[in-house]
MIBATI-608217 format. One line per field, with one value per residue (C-alpha): z, y, x; residue number from 1. Coordinates in Angstrom, 3 decimals. Layout:
! MIBATI-608217
up	c(Z,...)
north	c(Y,...)
east	c(X,...)
resi	c(NUM,...)
END
This chain:
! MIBATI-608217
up	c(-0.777,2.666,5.164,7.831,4.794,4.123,7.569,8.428,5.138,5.355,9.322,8.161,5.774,8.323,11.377,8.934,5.946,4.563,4.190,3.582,0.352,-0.562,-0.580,-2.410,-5.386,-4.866,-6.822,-4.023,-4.483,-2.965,-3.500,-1.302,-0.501,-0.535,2.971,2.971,1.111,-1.019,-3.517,-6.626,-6.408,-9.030,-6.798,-3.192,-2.579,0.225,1.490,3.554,5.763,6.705,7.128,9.658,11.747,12.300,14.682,13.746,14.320,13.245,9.896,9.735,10.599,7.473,4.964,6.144,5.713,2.226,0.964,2.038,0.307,-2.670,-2.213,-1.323,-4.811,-2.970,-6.149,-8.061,-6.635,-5.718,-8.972,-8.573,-5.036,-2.950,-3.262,0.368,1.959,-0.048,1.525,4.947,4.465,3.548,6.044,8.906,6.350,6.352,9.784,11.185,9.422,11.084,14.656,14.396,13.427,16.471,18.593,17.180,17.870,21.366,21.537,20.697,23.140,20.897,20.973,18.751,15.382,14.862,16.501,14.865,14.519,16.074,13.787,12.616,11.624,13.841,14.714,15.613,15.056,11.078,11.750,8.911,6.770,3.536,2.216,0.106,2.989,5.530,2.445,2.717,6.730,6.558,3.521,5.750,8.045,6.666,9.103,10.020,9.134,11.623,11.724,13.332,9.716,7.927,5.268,1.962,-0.328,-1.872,-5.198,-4.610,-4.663,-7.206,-6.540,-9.928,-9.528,-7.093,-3.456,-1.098,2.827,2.068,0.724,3.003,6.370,8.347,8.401,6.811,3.736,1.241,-1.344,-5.223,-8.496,-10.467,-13.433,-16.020,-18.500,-20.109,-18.674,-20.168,-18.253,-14.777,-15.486,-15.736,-12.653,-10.292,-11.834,-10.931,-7.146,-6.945,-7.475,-5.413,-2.688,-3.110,-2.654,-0.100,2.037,1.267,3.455,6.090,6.660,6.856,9.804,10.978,11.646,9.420,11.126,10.297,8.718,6.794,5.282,4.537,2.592,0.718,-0.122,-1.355,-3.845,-5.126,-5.065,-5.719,-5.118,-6.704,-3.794,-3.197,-2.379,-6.256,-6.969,-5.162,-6.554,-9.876,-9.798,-8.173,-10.317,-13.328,-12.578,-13.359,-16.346,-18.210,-22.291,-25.344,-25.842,-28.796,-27.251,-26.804,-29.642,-28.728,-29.606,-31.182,-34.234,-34.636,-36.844,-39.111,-40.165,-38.342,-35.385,-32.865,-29.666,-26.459,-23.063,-21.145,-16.693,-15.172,-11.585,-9.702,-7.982,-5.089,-4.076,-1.454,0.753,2.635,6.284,6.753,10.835,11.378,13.537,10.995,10.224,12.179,13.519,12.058,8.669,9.238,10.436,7.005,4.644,6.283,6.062,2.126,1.201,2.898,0.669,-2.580,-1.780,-1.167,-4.234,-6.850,-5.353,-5.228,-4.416,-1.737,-0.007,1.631,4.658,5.023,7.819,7.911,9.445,8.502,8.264,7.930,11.072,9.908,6.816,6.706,4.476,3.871,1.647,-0.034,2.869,5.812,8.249,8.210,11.508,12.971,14.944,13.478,14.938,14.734,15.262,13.672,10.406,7.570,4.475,1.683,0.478,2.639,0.978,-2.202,-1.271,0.752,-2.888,-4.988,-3.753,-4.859,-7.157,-8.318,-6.779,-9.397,-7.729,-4.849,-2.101,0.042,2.497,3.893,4.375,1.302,3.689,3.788,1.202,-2.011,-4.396,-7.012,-9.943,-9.801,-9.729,-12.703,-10.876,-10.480,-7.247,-5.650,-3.140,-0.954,0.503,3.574,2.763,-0.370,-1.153,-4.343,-5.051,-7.988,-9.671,-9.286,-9.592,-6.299,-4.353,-1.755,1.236,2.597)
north	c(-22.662,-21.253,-24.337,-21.909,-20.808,-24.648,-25.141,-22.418,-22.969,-26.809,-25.745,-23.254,-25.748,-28.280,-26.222,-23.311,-25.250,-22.273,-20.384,-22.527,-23.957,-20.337,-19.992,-22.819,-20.464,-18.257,-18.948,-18.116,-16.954,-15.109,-11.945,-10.551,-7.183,-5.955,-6.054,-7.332,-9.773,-8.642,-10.526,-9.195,-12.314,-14.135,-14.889,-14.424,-12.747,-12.618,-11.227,-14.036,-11.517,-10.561,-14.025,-14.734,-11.460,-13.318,-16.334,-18.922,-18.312,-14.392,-15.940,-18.382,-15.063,-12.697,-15.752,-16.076,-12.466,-12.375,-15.327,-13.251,-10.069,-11.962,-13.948,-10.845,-9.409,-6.701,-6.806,-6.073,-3.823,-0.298,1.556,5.062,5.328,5.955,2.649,3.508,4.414,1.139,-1.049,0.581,0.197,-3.190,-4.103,-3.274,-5.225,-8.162,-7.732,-8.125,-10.885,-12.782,-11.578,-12.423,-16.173,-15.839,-15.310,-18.243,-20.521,-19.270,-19.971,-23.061,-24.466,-23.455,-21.637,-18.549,-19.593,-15.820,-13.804,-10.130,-9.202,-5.598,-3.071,-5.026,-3.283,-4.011,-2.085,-3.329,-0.317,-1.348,-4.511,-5.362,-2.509,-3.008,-2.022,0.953,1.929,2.221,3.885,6.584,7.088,7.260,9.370,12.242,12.673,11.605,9.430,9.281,6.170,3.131,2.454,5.860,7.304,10.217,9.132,10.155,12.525,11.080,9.862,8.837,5.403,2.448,0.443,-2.239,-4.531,-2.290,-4.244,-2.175,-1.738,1.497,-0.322,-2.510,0.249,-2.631,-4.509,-7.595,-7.666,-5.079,-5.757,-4.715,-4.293,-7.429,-7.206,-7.792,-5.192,-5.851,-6.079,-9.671,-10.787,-8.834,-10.930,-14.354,-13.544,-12.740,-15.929,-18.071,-16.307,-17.137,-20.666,-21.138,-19.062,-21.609,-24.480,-23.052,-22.531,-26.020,-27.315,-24.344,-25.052,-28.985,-27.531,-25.005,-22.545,-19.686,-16.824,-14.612,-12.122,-13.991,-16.525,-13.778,-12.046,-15.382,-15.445,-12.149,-12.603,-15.579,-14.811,-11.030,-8.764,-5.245,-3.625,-0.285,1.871,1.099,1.994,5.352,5.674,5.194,7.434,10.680,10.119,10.324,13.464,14.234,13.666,14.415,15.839,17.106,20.437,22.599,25.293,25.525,24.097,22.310,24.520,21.767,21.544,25.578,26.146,23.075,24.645,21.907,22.677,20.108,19.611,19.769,17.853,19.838,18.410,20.382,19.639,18.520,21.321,21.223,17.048,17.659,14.554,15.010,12.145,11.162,11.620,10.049,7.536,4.817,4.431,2.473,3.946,1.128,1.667,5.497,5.594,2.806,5.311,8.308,6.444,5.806,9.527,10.684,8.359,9.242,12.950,12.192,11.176,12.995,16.451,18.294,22.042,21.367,19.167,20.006,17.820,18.132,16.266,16.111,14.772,16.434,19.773,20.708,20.499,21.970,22.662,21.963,22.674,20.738,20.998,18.064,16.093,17.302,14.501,14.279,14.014,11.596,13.116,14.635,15.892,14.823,12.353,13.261,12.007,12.107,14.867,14.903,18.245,20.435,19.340,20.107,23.187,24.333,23.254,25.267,28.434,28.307,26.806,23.272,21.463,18.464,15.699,14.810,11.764,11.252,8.645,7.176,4.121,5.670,5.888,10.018,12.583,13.278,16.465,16.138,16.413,15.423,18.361,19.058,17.835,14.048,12.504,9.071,7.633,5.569,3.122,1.394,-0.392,-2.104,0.556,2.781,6.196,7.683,9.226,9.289,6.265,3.813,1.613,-0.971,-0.538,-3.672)
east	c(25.698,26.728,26.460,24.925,21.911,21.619,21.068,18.587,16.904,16.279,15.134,12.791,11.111,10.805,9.340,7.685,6.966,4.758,7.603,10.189,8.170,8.272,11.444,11.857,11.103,13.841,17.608,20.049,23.148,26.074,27.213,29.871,30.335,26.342,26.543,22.476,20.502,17.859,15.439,13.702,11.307,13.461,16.725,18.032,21.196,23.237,26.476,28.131,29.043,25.463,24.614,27.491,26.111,22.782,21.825,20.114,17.179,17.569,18.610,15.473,13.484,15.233,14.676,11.151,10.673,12.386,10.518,6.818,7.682,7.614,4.447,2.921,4.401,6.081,8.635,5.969,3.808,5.914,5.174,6.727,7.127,10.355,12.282,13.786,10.136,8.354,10.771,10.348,6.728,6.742,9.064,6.358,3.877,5.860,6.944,3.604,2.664,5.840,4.673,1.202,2.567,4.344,1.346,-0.406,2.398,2.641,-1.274,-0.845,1.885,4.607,7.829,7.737,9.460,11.179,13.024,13.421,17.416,18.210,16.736,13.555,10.490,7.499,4.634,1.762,-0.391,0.178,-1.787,-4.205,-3.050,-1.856,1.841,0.105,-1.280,1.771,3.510,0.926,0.695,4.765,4.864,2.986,5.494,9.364,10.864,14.545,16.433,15.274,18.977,19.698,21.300,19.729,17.455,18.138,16.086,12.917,13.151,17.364,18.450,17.441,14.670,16.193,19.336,21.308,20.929,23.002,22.368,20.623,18.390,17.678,16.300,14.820,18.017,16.357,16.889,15.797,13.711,14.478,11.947,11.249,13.974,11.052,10.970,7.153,3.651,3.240,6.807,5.148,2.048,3.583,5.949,2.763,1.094,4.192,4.311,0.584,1.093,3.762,1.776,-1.192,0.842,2.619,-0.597,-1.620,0.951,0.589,-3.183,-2.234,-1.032,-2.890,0.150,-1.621,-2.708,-5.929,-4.515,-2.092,-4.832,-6.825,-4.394,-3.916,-7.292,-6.880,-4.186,-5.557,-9.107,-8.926,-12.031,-12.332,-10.924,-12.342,-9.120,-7.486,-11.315,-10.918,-7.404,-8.243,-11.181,-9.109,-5.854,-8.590,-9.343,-5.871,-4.764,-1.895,-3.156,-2.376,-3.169,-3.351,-3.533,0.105,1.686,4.927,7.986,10.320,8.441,7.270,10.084,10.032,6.794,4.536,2.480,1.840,-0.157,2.131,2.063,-0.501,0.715,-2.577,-2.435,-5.353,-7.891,-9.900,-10.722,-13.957,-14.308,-17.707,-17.782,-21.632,-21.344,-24.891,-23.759,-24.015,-20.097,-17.610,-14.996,-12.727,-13.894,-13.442,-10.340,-9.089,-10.769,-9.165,-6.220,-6.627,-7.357,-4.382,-2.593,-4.640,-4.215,0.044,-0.177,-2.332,-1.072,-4.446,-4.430,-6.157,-8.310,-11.838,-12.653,-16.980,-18.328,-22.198,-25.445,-28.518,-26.206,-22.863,-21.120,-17.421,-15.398,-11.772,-9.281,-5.835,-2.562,-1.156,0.930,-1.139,-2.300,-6.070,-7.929,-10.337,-12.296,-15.921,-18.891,-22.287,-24.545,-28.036,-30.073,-28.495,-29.083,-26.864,-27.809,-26.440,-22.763,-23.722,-25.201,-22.135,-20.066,-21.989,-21.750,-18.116,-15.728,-16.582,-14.097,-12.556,-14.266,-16.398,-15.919,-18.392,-18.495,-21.435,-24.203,-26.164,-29.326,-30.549,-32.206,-30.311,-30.438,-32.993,-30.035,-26.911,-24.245,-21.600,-18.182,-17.593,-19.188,-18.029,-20.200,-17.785,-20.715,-20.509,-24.203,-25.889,-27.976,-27.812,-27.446,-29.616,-26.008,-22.624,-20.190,-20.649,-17.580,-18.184,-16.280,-17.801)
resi	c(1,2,3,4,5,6,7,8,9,10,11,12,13,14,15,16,17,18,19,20,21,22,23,24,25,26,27,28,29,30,31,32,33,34,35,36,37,38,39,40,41,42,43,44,45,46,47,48,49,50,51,52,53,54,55,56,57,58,59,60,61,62,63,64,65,66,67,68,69,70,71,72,73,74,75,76,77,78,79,80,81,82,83,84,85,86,87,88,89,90,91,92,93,94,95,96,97,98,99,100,101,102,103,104,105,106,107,108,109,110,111,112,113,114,115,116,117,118,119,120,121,122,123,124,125,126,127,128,129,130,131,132,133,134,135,136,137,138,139,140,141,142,143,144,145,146,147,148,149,150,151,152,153,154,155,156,157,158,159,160,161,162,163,164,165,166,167,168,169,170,171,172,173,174,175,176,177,178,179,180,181,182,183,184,185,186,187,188,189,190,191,192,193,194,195,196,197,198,199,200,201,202,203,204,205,206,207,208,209,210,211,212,213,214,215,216,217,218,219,220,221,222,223,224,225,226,227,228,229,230,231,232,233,234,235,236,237,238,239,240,241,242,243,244,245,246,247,248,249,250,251,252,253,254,255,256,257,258,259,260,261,262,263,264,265,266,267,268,269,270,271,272,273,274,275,276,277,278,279,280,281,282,283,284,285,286,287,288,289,290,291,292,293,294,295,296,297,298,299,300,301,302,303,304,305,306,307,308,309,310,311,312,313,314,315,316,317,318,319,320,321,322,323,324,325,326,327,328,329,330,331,332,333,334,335,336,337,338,339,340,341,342,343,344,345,346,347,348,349,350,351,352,353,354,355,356,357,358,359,360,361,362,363,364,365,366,367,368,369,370,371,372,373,374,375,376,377,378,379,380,381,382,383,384,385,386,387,388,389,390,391,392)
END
């Protein structure tokens, strides 16, 4: 191994041993020539090149960074999404992670443990958010390479075996698919990352270097909740499903005599998301859920989206294409009646589903309407219909 690696590596689990035990599950190698170093939570490589580049403490600061993406199953977790915007986004996820541990060791009497090399991600405004998340808010507006190239087309680029330093945006190390080519091997990969995450935190807490956020996440990932946003995700990408349909046989087989259903793509209608502006939500939690829909909506492609906000009436009615940024700023302020939305819906086109935020406390329509209908509750009260997810 590289003596300068060995070095920072042994360092990092001696003065950070949270994330030097995490690393510990990594196979590094070399690989000259990739001009990066990139991990697909399996192995660690690294051009010798890039690692010469770095100081010390830079280099304790990229392996510290490489070794989080993959507790936080970053290799894992991208699905279909741009490989070059994921790793951007988790970048700023990882990013802040390493800066908040900063501040704590600062708090404490002690120097700051990483320094970000020229080029890193950080942003504190992505504080607390998770990498989904980011993905969304940077997915509304495509940025320009952090590294002052254009950024290529959505969709180009591999986000499997191909580490290359356009892959890597932050200039810390990019960040490839686990190789795994089953659910059953993606299963037993998380389960190994959430041991080694648990034992990892055993020795961070002996010490107390943890910050907040970070020991929350932990808790999250080995104690997970049903989280409400793959709740809401799961219940608007429902309402778009790809079918068979007979009504349009599939032409292949027409003239073997046979007549077969085709793949019927019918993209998603109208999504209505109606804001309860009583008074009774925080702007916090407002501002998160905004941020989730614009992510939902980036992805499931509506036709459009129709923005209600409401107290005891409806105080406006805005309409959105896919990729629009949604605003935070509603009216209101009054009791809260949850039939004027569905009065305002029904004089027109259903729309495919309804999301309505609110703290479940106001007047409800004596029966429930024909469309879907989500409350997204802020409170432990019920609703007398529709499906109900906990944002608390």
């Amino acid at each position: 191994m590289n003596a300068k690696l060995q070095k920072a590596r042994i360092g990092l689990l001696l003065d950070e041993p949270f994330f030097g035990a995490l690393l510990l599950n990594l196979k590094i190698s070399e690989q000259p020539g990739i001009g990066t170093m990139a991990t697909d939570s399996v192995r660690l490589v690294c051009d010798p090149k890039f690692i010469d580049e770095l100081s010390p403490i830079e280099l304790k600061t990229v392996l510290a960074h490489e070794a989080l993406h993959c507790a936080l199953l970053h290799p894992l977790r991208r699905g279909d999404r741009d490989p070059r915007q994921w790793n951007v986004a988790i970048d700023y996820a990882a990013n802040c992670l390493l800066a908040q541990t900063n501040e704590a060791a600062i708090a404490k009497g002690r120097p700051a443990p990483f320094k970000f090399p020229k080029g890193g991600l950080v942003n504190p405004a992505y504080n607390g958010l998770s990498a989904e998340a980011i993905y969304g808010q940077l997915a509304q507006q495509p940025q320009p390479d952090p590294q002052g190239k254009p950024a290529p087309a959505q969709g180009q680029g591999s986000g499997k075996g191909n580490p290359t330093p356009s892959n890597d945006p932050g200039g810390m190390g990019g960040v490839e698919d686990y190789p795994g080519k089953t659910e059953a091997e993606e299963s037993a990969q998380e389960a190994r990352w959430k041991v080694a995450l648990s034992q990892a935190a055993s020795m961070g807490k002996g010490r107390g270097d943890l910050p907040g956020d970070l020991a929350r996440l932990i808790g999250d990932i080995l104690n997970p909740k049903a989280d409400w946003r793959e709740l809401l995700r799961r219940f608007i990408r429902d309402r778009a499903k790809d079918d068979y349909a007979w009504t349009r046989p599939n032409p292949r087989y027409l003239q073997s005599g046979f007549i077969l259903p085709s793949l019927d793509s019918q993209r998603l209608g109208t999504i209505a998301v109606a804001i309860d502006t009583s008074g009774s939500i925080n702007p916090d939690l407002l501002n998160a859920f905004m941020t989730e829909v614009e992510s939902i909506v980036h992805e499931a492609r509506p036709n459009k989206l129709l923005l209600i906000d409401c107290d005891a009436q409806v105080n406006s009615v805005r309409t959105f294409e896919p990729g629009d940024a949604l605003p935070r700023d509603f009216a209101g302020g009054g009791g809260t009646d949850f039939n004027p939305v569905f009065e305002l819906l029904n004089q027109d086109d259903p729309p495919a589903a309804l999301v309505y935020l609110t703290d479940l406390d106001g007047r409800f329509p004596a029966s429930e309407p024909a469309y879907p209908v989500i409350w997204a509750a802020t409170s432990a009260r019920n609703a007398p219909w529709g499906e109900i997810v906990r944002l608390t």
